[in-house]
Backbone as a printed PyTorch tensor [residue, N CA C, xyz], in Angstrom:
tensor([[[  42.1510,   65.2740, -113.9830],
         [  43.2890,   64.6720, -113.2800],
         [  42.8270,   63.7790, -112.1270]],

        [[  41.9700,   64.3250, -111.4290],
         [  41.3420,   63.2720, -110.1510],
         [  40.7440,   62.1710, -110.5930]],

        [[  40.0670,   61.7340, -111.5780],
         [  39.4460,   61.2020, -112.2010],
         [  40.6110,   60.1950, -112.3360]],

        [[  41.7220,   60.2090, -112.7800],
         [  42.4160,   59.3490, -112.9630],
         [  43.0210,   58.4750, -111.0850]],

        [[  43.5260,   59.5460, -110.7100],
         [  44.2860,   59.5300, -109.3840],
         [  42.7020,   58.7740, -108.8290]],

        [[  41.5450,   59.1490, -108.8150],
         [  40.0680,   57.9910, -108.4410],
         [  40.8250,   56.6920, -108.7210]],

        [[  40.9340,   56.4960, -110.0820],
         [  40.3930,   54.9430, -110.4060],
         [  41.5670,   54.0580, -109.5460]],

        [[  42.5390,   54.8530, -109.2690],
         [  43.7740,   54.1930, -109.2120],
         [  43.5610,   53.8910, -107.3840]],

        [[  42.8070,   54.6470, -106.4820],
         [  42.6430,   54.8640, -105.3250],
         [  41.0650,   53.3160, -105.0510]],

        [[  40.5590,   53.8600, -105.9460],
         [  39.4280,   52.5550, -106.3750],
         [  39.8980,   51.5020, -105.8650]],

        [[  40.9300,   50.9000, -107.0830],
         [  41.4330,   49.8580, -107.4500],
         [  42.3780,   48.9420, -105.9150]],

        [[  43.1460,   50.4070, -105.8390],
         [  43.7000,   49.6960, -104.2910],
         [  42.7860,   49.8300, -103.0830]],

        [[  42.3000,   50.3630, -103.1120],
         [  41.0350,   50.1270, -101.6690],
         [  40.1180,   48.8380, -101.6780]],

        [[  39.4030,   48.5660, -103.0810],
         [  39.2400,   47.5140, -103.3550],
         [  39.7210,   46.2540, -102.8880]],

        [[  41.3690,   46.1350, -103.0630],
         [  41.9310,   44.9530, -103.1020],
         [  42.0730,   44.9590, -101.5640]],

        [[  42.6230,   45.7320, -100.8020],
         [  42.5630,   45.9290,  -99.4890],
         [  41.5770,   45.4230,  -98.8960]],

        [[  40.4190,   45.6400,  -99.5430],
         [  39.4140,   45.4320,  -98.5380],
         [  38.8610,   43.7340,  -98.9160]],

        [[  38.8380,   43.5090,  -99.9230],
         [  38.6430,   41.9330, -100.2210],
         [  39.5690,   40.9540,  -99.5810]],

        [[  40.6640,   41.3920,  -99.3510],
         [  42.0830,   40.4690,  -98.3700],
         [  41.4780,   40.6460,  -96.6490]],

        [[  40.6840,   41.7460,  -96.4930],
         [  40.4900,   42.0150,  -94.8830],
         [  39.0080,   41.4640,  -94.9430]],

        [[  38.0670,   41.1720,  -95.7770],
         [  36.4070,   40.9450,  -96.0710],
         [  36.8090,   39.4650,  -95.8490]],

        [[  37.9870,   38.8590,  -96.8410],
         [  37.7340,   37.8550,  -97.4270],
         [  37.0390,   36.2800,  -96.5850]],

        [[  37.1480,   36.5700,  -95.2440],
         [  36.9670,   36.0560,  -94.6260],
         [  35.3010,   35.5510,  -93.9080]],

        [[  34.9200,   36.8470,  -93.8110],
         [  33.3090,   37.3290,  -93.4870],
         [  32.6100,   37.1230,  -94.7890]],

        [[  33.0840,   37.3560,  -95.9320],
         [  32.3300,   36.8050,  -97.2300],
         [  32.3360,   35.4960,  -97.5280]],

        [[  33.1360,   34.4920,  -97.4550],
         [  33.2660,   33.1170,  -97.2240],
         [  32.1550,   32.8750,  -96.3620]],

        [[  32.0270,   33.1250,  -95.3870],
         [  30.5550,   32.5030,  -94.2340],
         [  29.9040,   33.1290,  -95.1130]],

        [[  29.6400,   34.1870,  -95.3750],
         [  28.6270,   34.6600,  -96.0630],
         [  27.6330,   33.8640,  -97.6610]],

        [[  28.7490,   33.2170,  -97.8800],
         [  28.8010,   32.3910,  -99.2820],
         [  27.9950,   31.3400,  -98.7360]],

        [[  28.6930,   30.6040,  -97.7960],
         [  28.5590,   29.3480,  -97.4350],
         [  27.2370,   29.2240,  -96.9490]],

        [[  26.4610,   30.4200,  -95.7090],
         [  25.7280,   30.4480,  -95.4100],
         [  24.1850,   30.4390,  -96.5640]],

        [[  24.5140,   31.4830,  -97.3800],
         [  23.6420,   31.0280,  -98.4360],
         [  23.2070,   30.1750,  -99.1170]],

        [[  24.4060,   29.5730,  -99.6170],
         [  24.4190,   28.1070, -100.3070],
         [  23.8060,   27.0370,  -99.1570]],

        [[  24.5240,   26.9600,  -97.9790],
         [  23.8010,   25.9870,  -97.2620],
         [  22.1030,   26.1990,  -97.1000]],

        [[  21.2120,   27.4500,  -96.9750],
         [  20.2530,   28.0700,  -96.7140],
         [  19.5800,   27.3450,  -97.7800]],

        [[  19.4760,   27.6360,  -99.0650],
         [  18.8550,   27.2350, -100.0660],
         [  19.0660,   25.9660, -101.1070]],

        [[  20.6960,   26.1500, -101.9050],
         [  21.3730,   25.3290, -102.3160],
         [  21.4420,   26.3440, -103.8930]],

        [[  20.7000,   27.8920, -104.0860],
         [  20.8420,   28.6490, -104.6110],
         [  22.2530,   29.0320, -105.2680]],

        [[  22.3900,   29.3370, -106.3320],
         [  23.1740,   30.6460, -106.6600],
         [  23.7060,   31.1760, -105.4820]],

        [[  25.5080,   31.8150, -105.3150],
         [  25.3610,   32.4040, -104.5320],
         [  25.9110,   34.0240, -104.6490]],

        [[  25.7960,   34.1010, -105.8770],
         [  25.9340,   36.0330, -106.8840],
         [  25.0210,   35.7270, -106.7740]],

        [[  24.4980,   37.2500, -107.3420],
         [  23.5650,   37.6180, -108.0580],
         [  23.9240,   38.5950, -109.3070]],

        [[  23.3910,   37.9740, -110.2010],
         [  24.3610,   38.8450, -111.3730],
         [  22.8480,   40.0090, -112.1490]],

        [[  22.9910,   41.0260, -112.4760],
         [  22.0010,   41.6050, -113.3160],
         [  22.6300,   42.5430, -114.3150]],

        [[  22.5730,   42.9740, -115.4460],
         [  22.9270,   43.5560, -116.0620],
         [  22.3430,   45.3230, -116.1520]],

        [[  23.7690,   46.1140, -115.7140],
         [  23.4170,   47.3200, -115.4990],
         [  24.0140,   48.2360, -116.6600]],

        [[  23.5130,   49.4040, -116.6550],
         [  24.5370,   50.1200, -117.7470],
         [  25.5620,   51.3120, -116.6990]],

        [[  26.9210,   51.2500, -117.4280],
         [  27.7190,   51.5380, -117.0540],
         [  28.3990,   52.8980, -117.3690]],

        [[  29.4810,   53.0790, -117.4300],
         [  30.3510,   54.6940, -118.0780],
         [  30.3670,   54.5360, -119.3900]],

        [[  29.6710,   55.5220, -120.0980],
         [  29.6190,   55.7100, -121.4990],
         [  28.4070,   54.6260, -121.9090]],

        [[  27.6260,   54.2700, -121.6090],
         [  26.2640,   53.7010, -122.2640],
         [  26.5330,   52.2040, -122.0720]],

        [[  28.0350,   51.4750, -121.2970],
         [  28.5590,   50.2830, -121.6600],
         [  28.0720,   49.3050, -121.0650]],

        [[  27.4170,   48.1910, -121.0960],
         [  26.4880,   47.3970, -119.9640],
         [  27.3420,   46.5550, -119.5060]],

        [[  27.4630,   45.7380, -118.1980],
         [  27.9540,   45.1280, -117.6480],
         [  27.5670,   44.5980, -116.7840]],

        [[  28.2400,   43.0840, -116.2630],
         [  27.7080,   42.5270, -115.2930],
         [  27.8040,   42.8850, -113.9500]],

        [[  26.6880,   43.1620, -112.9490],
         [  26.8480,   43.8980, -111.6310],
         [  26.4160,   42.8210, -110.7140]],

        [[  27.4870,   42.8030, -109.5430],
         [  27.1740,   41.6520, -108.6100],
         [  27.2170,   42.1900, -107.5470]],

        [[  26.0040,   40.9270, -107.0670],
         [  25.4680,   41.2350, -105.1760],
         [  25.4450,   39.9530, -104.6580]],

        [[  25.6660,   39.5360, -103.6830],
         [  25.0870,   38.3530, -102.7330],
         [  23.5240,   38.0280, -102.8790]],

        [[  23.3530,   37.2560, -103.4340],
         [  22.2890,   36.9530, -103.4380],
         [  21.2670,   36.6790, -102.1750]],

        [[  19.8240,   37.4130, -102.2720],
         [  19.3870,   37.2870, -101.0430],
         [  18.4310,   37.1610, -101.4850]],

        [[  17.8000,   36.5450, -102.2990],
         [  16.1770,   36.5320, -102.5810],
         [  15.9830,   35.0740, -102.8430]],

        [[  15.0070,   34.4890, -102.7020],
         [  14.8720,   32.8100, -102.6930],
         [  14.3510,   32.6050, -104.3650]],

        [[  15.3780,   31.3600, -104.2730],
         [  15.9060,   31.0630, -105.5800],
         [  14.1650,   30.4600, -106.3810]],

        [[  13.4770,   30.3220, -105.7640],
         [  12.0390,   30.0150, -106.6960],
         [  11.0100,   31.2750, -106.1070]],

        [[  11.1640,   32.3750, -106.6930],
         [  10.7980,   33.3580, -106.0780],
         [   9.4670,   33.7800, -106.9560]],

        [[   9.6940,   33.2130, -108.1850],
         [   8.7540,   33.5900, -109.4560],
         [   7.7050,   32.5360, -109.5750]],

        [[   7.7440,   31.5640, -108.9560],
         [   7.2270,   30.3650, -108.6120],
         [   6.3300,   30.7520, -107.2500]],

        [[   6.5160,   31.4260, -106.6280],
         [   5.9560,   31.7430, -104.6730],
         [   4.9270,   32.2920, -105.2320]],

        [[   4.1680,   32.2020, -104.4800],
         [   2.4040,   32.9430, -104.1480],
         [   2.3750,   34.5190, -104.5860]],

        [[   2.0610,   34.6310, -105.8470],
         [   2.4500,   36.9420, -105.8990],
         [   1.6610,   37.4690, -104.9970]],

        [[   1.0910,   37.1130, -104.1050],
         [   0.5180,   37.6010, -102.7580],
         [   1.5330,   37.8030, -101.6190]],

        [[   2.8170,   37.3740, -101.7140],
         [   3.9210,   37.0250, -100.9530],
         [   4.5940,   38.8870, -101.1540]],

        [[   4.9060,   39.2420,  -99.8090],
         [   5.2860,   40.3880,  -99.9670],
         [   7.4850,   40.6800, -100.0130]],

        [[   7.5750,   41.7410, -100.7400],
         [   9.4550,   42.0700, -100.9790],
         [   9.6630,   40.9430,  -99.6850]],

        [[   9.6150,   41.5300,  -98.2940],
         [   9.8790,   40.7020,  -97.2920],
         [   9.9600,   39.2660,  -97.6480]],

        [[   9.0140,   38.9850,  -97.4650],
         [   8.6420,   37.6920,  -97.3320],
         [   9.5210,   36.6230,  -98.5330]],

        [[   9.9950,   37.4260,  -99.8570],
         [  10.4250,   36.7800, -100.3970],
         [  12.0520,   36.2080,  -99.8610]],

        [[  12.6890,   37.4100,  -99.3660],
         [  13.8270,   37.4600,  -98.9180],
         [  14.0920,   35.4870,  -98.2170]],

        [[  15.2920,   35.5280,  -98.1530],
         [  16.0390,   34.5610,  -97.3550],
         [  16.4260,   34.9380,  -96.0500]],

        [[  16.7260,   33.8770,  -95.0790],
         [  17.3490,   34.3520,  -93.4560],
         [  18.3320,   35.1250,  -93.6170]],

        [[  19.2910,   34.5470,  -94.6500],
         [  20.4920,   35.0700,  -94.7960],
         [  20.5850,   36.4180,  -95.2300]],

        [[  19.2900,   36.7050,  -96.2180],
         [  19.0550,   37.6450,  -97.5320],
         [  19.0570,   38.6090,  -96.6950]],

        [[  17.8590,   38.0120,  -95.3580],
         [  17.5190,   39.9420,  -94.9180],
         [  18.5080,   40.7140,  -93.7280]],

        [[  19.4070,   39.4760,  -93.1800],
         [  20.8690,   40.3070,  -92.7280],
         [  21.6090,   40.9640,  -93.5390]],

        [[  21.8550,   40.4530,  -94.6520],
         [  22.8920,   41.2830,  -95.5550],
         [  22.5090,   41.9430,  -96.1210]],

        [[  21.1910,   42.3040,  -96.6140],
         [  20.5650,   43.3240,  -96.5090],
         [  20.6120,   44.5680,  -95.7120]],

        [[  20.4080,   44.0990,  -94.4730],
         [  19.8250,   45.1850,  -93.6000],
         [  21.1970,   45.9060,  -93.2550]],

        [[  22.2580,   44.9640,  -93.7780],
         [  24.0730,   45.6770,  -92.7140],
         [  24.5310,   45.5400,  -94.4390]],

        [[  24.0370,   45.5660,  -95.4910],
         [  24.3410,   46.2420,  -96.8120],
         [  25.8130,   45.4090,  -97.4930]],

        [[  25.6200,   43.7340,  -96.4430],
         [  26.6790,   43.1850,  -96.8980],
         [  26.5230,   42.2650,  -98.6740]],

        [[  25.1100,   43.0200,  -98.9930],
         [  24.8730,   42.0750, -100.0100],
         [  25.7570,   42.9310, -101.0450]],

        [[  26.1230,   43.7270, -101.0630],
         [  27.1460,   44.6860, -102.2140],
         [  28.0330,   44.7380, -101.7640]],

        [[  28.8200,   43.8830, -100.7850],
         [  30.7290,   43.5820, -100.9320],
         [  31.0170,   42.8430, -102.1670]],

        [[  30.1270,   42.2180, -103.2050],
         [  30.7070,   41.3710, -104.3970],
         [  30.8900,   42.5660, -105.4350]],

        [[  30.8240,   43.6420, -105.0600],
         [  30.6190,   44.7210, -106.5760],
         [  32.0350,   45.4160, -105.9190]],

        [[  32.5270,   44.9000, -104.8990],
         [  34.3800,   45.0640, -105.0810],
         [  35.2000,   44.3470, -106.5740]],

        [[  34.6180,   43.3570, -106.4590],
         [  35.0930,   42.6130, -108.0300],
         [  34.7090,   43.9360, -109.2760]],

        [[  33.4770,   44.2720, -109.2770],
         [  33.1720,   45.3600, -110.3290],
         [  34.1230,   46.6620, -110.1060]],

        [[  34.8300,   47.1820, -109.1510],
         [  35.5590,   48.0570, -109.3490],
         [  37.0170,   47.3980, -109.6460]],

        [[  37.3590,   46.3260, -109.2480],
         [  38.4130,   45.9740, -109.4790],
         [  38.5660,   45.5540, -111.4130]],

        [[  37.4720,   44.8690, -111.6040],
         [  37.6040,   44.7790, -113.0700],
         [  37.3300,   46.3130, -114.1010]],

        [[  37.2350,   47.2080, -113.1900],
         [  37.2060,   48.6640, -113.5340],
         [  35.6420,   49.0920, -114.1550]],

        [[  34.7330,   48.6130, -113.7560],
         [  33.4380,   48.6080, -114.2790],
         [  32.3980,   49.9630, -112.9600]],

        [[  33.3600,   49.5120, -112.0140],
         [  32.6540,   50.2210, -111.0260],
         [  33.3950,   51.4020, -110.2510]],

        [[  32.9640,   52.2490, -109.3450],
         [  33.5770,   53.3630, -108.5270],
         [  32.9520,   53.0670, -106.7330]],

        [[  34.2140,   53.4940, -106.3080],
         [  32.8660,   53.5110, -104.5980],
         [  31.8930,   54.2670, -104.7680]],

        [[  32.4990,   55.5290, -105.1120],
         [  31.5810,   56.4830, -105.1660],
         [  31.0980,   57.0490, -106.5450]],

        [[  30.0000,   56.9620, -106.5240],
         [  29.4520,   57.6270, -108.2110],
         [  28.0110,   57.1300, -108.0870]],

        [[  27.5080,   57.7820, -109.4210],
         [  25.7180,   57.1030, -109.2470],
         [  25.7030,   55.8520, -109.6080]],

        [[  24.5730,   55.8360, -108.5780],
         [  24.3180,   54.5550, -109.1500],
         [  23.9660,   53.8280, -110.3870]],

        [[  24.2980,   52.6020, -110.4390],
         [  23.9760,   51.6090, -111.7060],
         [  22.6520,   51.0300, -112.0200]],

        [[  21.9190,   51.9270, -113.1040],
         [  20.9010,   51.1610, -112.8790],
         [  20.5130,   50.6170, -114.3510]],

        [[  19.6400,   49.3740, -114.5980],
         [  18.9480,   48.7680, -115.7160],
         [  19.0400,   49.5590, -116.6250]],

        [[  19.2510,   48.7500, -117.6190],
         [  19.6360,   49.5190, -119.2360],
         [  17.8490,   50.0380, -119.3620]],

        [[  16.7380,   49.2520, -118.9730],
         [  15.9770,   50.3600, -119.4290],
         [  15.4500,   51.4380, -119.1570]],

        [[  15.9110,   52.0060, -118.1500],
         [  15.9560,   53.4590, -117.5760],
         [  16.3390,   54.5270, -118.5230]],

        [[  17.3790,   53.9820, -119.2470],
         [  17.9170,   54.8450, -120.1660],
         [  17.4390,   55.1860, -121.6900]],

        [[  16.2060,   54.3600, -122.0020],
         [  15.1560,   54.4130, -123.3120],
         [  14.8270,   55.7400, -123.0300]],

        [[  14.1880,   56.1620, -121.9050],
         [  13.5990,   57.3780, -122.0800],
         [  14.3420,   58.6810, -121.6100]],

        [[  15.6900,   58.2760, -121.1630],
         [  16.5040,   59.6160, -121.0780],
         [  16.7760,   60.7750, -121.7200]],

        [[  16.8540,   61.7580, -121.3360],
         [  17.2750,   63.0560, -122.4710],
         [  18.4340,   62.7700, -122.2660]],

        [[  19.3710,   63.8040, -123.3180],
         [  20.5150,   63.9190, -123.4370],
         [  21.6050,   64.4960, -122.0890]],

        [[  20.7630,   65.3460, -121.4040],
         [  21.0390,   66.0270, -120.5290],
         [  21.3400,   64.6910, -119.5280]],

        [[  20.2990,   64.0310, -119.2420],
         [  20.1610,   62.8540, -117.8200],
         [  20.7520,   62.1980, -118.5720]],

        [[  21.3170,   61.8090, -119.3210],
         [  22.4660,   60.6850, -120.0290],
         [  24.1940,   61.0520, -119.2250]],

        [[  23.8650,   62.0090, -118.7120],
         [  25.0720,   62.5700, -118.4610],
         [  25.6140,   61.5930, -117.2670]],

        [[  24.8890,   61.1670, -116.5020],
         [  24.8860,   60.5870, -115.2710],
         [  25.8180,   59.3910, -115.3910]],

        [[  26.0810,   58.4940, -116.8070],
         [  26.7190,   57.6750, -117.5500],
         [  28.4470,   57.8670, -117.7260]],

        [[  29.0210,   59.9090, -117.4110],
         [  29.8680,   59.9470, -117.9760],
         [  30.9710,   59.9060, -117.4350]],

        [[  30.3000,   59.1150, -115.8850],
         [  31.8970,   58.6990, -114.5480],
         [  31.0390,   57.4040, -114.5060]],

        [[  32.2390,   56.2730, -113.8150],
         [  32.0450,   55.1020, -113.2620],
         [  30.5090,   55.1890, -112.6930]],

        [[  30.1310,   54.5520, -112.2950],
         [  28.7660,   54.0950, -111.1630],
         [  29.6260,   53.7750, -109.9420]],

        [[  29.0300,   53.8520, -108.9970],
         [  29.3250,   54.1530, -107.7210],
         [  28.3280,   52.6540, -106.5200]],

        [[  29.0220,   52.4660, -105.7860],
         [  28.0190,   51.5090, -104.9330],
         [  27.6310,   52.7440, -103.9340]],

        [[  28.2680,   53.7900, -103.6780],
         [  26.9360,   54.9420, -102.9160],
         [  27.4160,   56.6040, -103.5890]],

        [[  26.1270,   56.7630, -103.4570],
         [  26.4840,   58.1520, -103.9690],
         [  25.5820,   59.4360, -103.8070]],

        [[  26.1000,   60.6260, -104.0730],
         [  25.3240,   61.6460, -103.4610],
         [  23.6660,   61.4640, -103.7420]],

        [[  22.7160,   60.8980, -104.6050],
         [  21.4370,   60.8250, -104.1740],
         [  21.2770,   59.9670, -102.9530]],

        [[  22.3110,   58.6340, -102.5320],
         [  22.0360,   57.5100, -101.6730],
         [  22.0250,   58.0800, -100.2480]],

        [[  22.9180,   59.1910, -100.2410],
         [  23.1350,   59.9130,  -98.6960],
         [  22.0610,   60.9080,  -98.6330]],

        [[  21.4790,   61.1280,  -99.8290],
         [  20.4850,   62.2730,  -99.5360],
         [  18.8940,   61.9610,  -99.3260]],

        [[  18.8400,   60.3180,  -99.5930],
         [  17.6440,   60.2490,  -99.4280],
         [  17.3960,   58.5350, -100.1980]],

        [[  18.2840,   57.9660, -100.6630],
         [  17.9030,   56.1710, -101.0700],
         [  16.7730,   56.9270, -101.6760]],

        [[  15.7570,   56.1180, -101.3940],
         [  14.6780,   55.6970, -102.7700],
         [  13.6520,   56.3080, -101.8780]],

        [[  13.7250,   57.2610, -100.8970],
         [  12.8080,   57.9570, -100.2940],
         [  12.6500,   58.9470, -101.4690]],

        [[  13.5590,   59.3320, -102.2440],
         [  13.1520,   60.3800, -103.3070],
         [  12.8900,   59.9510, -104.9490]],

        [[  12.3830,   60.9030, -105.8560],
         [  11.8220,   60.6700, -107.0960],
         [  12.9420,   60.2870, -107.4440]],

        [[  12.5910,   59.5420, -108.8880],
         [  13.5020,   59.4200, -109.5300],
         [  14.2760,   60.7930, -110.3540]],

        [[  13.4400,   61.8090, -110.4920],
         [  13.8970,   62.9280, -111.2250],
         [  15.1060,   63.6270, -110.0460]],

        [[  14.5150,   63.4420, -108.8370],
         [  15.3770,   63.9520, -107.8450],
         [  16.7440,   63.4470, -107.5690]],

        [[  17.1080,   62.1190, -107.9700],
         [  18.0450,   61.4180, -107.9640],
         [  19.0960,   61.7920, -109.0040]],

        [[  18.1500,   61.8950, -110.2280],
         [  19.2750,   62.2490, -111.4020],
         [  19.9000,   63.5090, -111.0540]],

        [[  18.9900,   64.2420, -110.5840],
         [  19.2740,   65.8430, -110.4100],
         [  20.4350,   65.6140, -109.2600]],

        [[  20.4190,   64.8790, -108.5720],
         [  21.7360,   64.9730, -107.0620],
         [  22.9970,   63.9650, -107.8410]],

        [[  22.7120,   63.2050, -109.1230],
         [  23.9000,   62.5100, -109.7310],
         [  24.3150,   63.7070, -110.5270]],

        [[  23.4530,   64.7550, -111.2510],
         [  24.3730,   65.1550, -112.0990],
         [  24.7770,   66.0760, -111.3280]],

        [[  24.8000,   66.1120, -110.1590],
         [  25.2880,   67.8770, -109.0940],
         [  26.6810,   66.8010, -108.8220]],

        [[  26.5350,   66.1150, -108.9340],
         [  28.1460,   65.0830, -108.4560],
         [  28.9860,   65.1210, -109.1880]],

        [[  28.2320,   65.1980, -110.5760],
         [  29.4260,   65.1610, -111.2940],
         [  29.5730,   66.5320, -112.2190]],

        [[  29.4100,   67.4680, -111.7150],
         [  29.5680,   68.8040, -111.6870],
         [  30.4000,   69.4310, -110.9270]],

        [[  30.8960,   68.5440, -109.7290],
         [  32.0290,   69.4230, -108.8020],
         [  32.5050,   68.0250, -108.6010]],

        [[  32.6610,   66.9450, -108.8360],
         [  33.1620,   65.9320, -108.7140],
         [  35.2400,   65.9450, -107.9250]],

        [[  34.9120,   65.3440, -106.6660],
         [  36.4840,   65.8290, -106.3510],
         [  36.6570,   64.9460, -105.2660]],

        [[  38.1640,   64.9400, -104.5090],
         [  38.6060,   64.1830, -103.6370],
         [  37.4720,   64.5620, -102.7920]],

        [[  37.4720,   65.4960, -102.2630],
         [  36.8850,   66.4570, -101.2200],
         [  35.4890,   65.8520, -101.0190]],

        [[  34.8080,   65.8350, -102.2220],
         [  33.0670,   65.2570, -102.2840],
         [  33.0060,   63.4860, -101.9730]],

        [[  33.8460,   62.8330, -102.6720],
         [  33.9870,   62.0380, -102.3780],
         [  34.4630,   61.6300, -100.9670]],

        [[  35.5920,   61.7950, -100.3880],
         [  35.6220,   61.5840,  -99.0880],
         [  34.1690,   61.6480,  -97.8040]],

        [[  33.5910,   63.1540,  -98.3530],
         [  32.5970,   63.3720,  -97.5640],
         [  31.2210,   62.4120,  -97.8000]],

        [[  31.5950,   61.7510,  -98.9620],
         [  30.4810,   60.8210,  -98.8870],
         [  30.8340,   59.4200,  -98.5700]],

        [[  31.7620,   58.9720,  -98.4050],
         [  32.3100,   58.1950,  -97.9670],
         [  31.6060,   58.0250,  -96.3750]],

        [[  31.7630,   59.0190,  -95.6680],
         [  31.2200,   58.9290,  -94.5300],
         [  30.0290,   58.8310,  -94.0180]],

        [[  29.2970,   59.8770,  -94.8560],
         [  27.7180,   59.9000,  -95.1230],
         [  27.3630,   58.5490,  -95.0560]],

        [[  28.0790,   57.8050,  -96.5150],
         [  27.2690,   56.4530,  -96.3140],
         [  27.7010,   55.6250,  -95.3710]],

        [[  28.7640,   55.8060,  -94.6730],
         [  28.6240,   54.6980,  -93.3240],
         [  27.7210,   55.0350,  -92.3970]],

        [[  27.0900,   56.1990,  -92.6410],
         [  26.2820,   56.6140,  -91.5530],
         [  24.6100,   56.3790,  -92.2150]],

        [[  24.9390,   56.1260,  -93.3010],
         [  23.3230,   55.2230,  -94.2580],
         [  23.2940,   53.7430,  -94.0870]],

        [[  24.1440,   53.4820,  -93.6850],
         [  24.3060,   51.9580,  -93.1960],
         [  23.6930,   51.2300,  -92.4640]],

        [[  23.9470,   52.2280,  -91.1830],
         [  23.0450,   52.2710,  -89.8870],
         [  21.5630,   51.8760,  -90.2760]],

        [[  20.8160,   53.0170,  -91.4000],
         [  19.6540,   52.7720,  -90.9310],
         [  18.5610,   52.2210,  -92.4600]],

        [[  17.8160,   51.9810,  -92.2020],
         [  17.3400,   51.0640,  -92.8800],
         [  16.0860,   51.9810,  -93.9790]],

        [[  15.7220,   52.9820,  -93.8000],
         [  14.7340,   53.7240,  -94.1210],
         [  15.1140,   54.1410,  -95.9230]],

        [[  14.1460,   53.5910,  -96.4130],
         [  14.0590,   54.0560,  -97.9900],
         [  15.5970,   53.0900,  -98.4300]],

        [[  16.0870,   52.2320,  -97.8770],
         [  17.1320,   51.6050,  -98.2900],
         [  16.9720,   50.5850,  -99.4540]],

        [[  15.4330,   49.7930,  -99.7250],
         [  14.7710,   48.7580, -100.6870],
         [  14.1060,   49.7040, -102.2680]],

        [[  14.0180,   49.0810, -102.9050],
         [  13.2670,   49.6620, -104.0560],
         [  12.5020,   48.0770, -104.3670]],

        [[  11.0620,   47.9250, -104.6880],
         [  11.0030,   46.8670, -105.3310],
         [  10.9420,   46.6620, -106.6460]],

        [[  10.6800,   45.5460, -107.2750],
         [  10.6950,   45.4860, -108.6740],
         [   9.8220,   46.4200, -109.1560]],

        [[   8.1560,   46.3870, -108.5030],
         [   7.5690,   47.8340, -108.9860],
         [   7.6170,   49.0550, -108.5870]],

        [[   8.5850,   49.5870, -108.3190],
         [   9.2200,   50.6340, -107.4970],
         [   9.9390,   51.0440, -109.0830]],

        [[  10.4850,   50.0120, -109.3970],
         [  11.1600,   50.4150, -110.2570],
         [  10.6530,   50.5380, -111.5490]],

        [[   9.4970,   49.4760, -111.8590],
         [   8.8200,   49.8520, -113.1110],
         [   7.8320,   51.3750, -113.0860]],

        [[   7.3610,   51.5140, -111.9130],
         [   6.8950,   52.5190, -111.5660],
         [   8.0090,   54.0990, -111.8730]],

        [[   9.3200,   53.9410, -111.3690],
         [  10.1050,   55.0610, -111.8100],
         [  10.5710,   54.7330, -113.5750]],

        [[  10.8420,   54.1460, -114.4250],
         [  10.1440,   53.8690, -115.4660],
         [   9.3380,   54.3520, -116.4520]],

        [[   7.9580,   54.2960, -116.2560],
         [   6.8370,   54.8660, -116.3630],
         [   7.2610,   56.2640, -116.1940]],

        [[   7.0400,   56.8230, -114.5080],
         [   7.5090,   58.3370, -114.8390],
         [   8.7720,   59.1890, -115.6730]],

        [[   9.8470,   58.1310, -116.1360],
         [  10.6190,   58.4920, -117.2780],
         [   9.8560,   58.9630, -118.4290]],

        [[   9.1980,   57.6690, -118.8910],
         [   8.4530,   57.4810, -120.0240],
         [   7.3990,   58.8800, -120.0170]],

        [[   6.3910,   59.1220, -118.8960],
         [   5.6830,   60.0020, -119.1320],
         [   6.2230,   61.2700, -119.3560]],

        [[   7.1420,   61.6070, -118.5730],
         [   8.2450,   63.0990, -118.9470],
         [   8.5670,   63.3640, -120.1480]],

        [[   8.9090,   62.2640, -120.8940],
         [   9.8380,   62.1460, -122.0810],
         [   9.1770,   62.5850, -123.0610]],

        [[   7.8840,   62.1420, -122.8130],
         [   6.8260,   61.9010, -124.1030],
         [   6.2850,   63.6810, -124.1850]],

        [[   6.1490,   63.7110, -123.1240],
         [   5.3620,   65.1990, -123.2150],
         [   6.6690,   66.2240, -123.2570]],

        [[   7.8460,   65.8750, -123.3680],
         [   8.9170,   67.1320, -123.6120],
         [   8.8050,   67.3930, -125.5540]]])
């Protein structure tokens, strides 16, 4: 039943908040575009509720010839002026209001991550798939990317094991208070091939 009474609470908080944003995201747009002359989404394809992939959007903050720059050039360094404010105050994920509004997304739920995370899933960690994705959620308050990846799944599927107004609200707050600070808040690209790999190695030896 909450599950439903969610999406519907989603949907209008969402819109609320894009009519009161809409304003601070406009500079935000503009500022980018003027910065580079870049893209000013960022679109990547994540997998969603029930195995379903979809397009997931952020403000783009990474410089648009980034694959082109020196690979001696560090996460930092790649960033934009613009990139590493909205970054650091987490305004680069006000565009994934559109993803809950087109019903793809949740405030709260696990996170969305790359379809290939999910090659080496068991059936069990598939589970993590079987509510919306969330822009924060109980692994994000417990620790961002300071923790394993096994540790993460393990705090998504405890979410959606007691999943309720109650949990949700309380994380609601949590993450304004993850906002603040900046620690374990980045993953890089090999951060992530790296959690990956330790899928892959688990999988193989189960």
């Amino acid at each position: 039943m909450y599950i439903k009474i969610k999406r519907i609470l989603d949907f209008i908080l969402a819109i609320i908040l894009l009519i009161i944003l809409a304003i601070p995201m406009l500079i935000i747009a503009i500022c980018i575009k003027i910065e580079d002359g870049g893209p000013i989404i960022y679109k990547s394809k994540r997998m969603g509720k029930d195995l379903k992939e979809f397009e997931f959007y952020k403000f783009r903050s990474m410089k648009t010839a980034r694959k082109e720059l020196n690979s001696n050039l560090t996460h930092e360094q790649m960033l934009t002026k613009t990139g590493k404010f909205i970054r650091k105050t987490s305004l680069d994920e006000l565009p994934q209001l559109f993803n809950i509004i087109k019903g793809e997304m949740s405030f709260i739920g696990p996170r969305p991550w790359i379809p290939e995370y999910y090659v080496w899933f068991t059936d069990e960690q598939k589970r993590r798939v079987s509510v919306l994705p969330g822009i924060s959620g109980l692994a994000q308050v417990k620790g961002r990317n300071g923790i394993n990846i096994f540790k993460k799944i393990d705090y998504d599927l405890q979410y959606i094991n007691r999943i309720s107004f109650k949990q949700d609200l309380y994380l609601v707050f949590e993450t304004i208070k993850t906002i603040f600070s900046k620690a374990n808040a980045e993953i890089t690209e090999e951060g992530i091939k790296e959690e990956i790999r330790n899928l892959k190695e688990k999988r193989i030896q189960i």
